[in-house]
Backbone and ligand atoms as CSV (ligand in chain L), in Angstrom:
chain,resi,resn,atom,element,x,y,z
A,1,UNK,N,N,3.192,5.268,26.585
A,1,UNK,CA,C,2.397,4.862,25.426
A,1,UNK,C,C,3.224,3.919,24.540
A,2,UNK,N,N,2.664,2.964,24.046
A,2,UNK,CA,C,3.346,1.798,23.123
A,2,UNK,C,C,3.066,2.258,21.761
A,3,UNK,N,N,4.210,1.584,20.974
A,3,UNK,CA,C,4.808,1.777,19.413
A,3,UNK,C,C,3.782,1.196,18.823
A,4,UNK,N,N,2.479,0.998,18.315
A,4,UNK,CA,C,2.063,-0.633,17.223
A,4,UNK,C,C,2.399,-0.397,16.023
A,5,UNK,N,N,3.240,0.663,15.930
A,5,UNK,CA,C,3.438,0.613,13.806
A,5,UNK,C,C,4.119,-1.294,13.807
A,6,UNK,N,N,4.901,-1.617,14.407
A,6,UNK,CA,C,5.610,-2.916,14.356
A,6,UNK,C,C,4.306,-4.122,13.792
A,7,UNK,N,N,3.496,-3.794,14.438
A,7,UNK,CA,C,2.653,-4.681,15.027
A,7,UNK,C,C,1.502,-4.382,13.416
A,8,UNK,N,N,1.858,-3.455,12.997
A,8,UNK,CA,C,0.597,-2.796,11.867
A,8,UNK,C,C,1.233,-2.976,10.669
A,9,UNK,N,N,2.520,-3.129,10.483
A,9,UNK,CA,C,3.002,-3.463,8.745
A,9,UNK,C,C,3.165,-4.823,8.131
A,10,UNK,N,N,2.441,-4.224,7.211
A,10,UNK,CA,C,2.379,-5.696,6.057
A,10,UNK,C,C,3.098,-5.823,4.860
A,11,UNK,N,N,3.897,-6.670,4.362
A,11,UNK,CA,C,4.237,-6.637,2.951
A,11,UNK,C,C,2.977,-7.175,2.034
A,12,UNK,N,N,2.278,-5.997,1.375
A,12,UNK,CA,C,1.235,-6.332,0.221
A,12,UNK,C,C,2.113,-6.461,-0.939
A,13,UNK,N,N,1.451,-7.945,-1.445
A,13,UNK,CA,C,1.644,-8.586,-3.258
A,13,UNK,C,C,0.144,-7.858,-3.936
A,14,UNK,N,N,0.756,-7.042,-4.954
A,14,UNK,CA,C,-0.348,-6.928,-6.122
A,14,UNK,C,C,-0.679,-8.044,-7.035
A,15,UNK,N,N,-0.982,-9.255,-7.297
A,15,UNK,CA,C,-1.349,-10.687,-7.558
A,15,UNK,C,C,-1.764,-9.911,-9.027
A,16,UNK,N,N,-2.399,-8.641,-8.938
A,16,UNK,CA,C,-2.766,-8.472,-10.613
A,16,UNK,C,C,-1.720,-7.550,-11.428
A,17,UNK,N,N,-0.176,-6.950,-10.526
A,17,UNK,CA,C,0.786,-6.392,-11.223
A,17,UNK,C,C,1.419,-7.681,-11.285
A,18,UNK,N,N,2.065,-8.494,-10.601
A,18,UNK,CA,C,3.122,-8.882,-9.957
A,18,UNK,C,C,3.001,-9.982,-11.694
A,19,UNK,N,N,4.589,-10.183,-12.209
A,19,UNK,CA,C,4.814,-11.072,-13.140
A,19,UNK,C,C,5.259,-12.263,-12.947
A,20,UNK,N,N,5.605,-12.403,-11.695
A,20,UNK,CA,C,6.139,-13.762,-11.298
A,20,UNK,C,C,7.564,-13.832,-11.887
A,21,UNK,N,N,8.351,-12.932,-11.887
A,21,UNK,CA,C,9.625,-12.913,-12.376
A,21,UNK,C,C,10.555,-13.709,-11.151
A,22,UNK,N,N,10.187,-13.081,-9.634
A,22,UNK,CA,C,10.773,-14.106,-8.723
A,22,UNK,C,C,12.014,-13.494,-8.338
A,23,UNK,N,N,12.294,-12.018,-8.656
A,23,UNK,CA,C,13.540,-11.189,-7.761
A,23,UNK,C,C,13.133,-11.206,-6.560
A,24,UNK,N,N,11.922,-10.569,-6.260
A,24,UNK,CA,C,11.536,-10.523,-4.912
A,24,UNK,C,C,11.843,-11.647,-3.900
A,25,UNK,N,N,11.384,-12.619,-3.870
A,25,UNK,CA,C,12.112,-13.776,-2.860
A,25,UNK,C,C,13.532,-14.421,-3.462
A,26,UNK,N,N,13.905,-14.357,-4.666
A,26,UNK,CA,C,15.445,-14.486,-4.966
A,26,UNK,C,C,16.328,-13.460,-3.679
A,27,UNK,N,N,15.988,-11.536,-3.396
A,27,UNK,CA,C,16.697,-10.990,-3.380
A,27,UNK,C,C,15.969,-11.639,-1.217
A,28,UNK,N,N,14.989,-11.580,-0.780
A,28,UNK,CA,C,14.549,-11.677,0.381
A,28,UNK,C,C,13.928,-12.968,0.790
A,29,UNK,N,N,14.474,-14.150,0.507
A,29,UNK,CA,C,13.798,-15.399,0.808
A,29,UNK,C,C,13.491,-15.625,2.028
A,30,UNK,N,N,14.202,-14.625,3.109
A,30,UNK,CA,C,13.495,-15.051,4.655
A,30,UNK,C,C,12.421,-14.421,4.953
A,31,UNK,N,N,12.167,-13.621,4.075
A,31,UNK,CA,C,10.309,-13.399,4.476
A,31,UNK,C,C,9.517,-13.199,3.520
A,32,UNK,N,N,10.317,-13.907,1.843
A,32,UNK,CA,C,9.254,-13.926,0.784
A,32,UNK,C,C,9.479,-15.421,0.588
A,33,UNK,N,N,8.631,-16.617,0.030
A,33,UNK,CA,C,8.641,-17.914,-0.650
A,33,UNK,C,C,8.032,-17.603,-2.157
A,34,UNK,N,N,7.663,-18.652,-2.627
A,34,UNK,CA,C,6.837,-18.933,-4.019
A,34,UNK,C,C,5.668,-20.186,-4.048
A,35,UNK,N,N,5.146,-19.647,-4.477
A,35,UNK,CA,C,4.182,-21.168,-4.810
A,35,UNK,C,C,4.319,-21.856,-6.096
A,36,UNK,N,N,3.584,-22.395,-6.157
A,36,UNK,CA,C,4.190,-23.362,-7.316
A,36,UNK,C,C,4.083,-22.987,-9.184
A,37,UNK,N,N,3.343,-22.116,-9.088
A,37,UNK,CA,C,3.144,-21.121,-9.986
A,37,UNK,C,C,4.269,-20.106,-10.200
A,38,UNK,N,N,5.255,-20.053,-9.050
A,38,UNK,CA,C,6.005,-18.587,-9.382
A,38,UNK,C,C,6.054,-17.494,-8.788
A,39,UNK,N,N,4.783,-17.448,-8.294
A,39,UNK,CA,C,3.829,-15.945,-7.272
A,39,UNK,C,C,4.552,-15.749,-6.333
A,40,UNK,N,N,4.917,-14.538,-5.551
A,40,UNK,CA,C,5.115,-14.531,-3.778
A,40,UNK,C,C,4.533,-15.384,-3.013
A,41,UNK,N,N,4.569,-15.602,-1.865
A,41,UNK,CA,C,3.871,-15.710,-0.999
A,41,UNK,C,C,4.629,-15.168,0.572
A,42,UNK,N,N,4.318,-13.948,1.046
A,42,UNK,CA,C,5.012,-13.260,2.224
A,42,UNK,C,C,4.753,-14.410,3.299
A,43,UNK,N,N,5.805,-14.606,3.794
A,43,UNK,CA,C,6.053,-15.358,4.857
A,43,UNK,C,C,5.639,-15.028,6.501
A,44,UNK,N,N,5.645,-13.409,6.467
A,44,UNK,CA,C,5.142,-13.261,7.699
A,44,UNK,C,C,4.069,-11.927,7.687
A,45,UNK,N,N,3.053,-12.746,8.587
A,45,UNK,CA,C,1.919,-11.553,8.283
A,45,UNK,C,C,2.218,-9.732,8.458
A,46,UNK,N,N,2.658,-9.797,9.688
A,46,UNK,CA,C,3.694,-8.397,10.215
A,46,UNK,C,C,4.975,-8.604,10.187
A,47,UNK,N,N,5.098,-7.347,9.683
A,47,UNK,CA,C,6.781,-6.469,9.924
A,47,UNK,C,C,7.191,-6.098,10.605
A,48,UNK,N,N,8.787,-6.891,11.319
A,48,UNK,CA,C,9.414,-6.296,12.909
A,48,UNK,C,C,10.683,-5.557,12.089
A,49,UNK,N,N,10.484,-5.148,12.835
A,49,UNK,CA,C,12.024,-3.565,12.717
A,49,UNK,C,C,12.853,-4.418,11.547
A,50,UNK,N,N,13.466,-5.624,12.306
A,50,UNK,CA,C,14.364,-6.681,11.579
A,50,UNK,C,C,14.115,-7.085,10.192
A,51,UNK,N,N,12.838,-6.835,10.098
A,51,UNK,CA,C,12.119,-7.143,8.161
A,51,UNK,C,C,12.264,-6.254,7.926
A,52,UNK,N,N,12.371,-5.273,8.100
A,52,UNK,CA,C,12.252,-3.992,7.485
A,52,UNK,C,C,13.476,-3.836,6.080
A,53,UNK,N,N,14.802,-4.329,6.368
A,53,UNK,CA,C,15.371,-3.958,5.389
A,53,UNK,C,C,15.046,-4.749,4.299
A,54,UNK,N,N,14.457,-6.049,4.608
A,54,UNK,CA,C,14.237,-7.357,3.454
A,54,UNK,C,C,13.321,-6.787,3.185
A,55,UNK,N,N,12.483,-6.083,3.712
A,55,UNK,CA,C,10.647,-6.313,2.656
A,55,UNK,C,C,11.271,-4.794,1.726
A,56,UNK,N,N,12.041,-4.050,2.220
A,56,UNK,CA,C,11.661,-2.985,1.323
A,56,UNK,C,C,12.837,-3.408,0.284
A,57,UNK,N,N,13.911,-4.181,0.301
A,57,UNK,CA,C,14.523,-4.314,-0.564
A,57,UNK,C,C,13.948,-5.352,-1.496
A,58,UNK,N,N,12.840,-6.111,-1.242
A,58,UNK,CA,C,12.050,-6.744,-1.943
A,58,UNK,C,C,11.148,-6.275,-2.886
A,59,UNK,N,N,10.919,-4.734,-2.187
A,59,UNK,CA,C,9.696,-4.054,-2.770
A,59,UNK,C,C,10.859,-3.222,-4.072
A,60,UNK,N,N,11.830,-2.632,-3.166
A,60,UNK,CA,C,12.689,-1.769,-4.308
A,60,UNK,C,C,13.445,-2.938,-5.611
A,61,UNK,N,N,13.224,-3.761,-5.531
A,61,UNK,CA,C,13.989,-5.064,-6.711
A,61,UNK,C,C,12.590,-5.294,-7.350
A,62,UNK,N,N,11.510,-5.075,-7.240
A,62,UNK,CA,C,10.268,-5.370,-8.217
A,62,UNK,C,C,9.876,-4.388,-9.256
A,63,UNK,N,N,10.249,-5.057,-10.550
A,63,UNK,CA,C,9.978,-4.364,-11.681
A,63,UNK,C,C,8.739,-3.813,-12.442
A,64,UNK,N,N,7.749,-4.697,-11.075
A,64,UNK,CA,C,6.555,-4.320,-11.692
A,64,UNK,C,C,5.824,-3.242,-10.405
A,65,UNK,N,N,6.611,-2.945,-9.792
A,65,UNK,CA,C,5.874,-2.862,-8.652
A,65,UNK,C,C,4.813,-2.928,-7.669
A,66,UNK,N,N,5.059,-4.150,-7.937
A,66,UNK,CA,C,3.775,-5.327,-6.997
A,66,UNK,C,C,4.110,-4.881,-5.780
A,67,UNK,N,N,5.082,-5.060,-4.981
A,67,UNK,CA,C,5.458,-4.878,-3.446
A,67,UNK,C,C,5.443,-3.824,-2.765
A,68,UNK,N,N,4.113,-3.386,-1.616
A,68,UNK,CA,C,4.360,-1.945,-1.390
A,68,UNK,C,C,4.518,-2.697,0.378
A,69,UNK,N,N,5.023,-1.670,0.995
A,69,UNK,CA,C,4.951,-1.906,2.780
A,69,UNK,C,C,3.383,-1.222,3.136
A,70,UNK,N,N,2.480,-1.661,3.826
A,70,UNK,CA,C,1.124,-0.536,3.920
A,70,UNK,C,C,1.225,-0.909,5.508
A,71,UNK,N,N,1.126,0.627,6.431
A,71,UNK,CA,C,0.972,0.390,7.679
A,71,UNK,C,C,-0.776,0.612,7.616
A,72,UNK,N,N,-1.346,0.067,8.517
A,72,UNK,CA,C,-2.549,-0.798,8.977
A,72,UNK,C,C,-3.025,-0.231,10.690
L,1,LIG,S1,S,9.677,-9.330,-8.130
L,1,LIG,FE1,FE,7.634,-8.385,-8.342
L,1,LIG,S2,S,6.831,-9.170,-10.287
L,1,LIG,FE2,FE,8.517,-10.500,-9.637
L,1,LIG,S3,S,7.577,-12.181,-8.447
L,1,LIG,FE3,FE,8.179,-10.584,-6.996
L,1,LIG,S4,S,6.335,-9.316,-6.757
L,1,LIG,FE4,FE,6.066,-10.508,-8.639
């Protein structure tokens, strides 16, 4: 039988917490950017093992806590 949690996690932005302070891709820029506003924008739709330490240290550096991991 095969694993799909890999295949099922997402880094969700709360767009109506999130302040645009910009730790989050300061602390994880290889799988968070910004738009031109300031906002996140997650770089990759799913989470491989290898994101795992960036998205949650992205999520644990947000003061507002916009950034959750949601398996799917
Ligand atoms: S650290 Fe949190 S509040 Fe700041 S830009 Fe990232 S998601 Fe938004």
């Amino acid at each position: 039988m095969s694993d799909t949690r890999q295949q099922t996690r997402q880094l969700v932005v709360d767009r109506s917490a999130c302040a645009g302070h910009g730790l989050c891709y300061s602390t994880s820029p290889q799988l968070i950017d910004c738009d031109d506003q300031g906002y996140p924008v997650v770089l990759k739709e799913f989470l491989s093992d290898d994101d795992m330490a960036a998205a949650e240290a992205a999520a644990v550096v947000c003061p507002e806590r916009a950034l959750t991991i949601e398996s799917r």
